[in-house]
N, C-alpha and C positions, 0 to 999 in steps of 0.2 A: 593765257595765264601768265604765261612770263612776261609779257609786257606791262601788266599791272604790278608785278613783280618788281619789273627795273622801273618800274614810277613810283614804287613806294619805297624804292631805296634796301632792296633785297635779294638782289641780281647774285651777292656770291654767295648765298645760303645754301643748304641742299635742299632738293628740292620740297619735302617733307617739310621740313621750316617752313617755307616759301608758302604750301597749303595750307599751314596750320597758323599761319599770319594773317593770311589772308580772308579764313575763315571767320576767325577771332572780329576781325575789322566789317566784315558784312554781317557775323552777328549782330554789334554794335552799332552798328549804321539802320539795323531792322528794327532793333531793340529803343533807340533813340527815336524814330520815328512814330515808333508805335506810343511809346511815351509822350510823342508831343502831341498827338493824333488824340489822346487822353484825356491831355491837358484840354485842348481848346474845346470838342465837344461837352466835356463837364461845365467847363466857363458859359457853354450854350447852353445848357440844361439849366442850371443855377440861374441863366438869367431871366429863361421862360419863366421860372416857377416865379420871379420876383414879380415879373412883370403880372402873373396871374391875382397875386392878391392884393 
């Protein structure tokens, strides 16, 4: 955990910081995924339905 720590430029925080940054960032990294993940199957859906009529 500290090595992601001092790669994300968090090295002198305590370490409570350090969790609650790092949290924040893999929420966001799950959250942006799932979001794109969204995206592209709906683009696939919408394209079946076009191609059906």
């Amino acid at each position: 955990m500290t090595a992601i720590a001092n790669a994300l430029g968090l090295g002198n925080l305590p370490v409570g910081i350090q969790y609650a940054v790092i949290g924040l960032v893999v929420a966001h990294v799950l959250a942006f995924s799932y979001w794109l993940l969204r995206i592209t199957t709906d683009k696939k859906r919408l394209e079946m339905r076009f191609k059906e009529e």
